[in-house]
Steps between C-alpha positions, in 0.01 A plus 500: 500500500500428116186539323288234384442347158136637528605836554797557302267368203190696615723783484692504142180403351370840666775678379483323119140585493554868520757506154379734275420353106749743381762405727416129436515536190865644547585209710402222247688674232861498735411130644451392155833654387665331770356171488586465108852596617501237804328210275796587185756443822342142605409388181767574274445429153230207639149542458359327824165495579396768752201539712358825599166577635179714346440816757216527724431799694787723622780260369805617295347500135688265327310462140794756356738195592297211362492656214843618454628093598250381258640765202887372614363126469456392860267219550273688750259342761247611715420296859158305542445443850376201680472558852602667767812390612579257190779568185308683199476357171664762205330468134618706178386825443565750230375832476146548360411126658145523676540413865258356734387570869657313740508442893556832687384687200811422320527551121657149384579318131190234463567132541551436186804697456806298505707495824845552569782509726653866617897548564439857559213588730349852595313550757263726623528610922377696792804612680884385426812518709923544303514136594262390298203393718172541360178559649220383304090538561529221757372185282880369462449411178820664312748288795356226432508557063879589612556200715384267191676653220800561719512129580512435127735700330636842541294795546495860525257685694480888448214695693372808338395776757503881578786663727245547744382152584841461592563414931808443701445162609241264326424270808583126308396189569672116397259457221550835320640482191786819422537700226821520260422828395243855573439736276370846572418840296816557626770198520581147436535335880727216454413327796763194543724833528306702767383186716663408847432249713155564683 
């Protein structure tokens, strides 16, 4: 019987909550690495705007990567949320910029910031199959941000994790929204290459 959503994400959180600082540290540095390498592949000599998100608890620490994008003159954004279930908004944000509390106890760019459209979108996740589905905290709030900016224009979607929220089969549903790309401390899952029909 395959595991539900609820337990394969109770689960990796579990596991993510027990990374030591040191070895999280390690991890940011390598994801970082890779994620410079993976945005110089889809970008090319372009300098899209690209979303990524401000961490909150045990989440892959990505301020190493803001700031490197920012220093290689990426447009970055940071999501403002909504509500549960609905796209997020993404204002500018540059390093040293003062952010404000939002829902969930999310750290967002105020209102007044301008806002923008991402071509390159990070995301953070709870668990993650090779195919490229993503299980989120259960508000369905990144499908639906995908589902929008996917029905605009193109759009890739990279999820930033640890090896060890990794599962064998992400149970998926209509709705969910997959991801191009996963990057881990240790490799760069290109998903459209792993994937098979479910």
């Amino acid at each position: 019987m395959t595991a539900s959503k609820t337990t394969i994400r109770k689960h990796a959180l579990e596991r993510r909550d027990l990374i030591a600082p040191a070895e999280a540290h390690e991890a940011a540095g390598a994801i970082k690495a890779a994620a410079l390498t993976l945005v110089g592949r889809v970008a090319g000599d372009a300098r899209p705007a690209i979303s990524l998100y401000w961490p909150i608890r045990s989440e892959v620490n990505t301020r190493l990567l803001i700031e490197a994008l920012h220093a290689q003159g990426f447009p970055v954004l940071l999501p403002a949320m909504t509500a549960v279930r609905q796209p997020l908004r993404f204002r500018a944000f540059e390093p040293g910029d003062e952010l404000e509390k939002g829902p969930f106890g999310l750290s967002e760019p105020s209102p007044g910031r301008p806002e923008g459209r991402p071509t390159i979108v990070f995301a953070p996740l709870a668990a993650f199959d090779r195919r490229g589905i993503r299980l989120g905290y259960g508000g369905g709030i990144y499908d639906a941000t995908l589902r929008t900016l996917r029905a605009e224009g193109p759009v890739t979607a990279i999820g930033l994790a640890y090896s060890l929220q990794e599962c064998e089969a992400a149970p998926s549903e209509p709705h969910d929204q997959r991801l191009d790309f996963i990057i881990t401390e240790r490799e760069t899952i290109d998903c459209a290459k792993t994937s098979s029909p479910a």
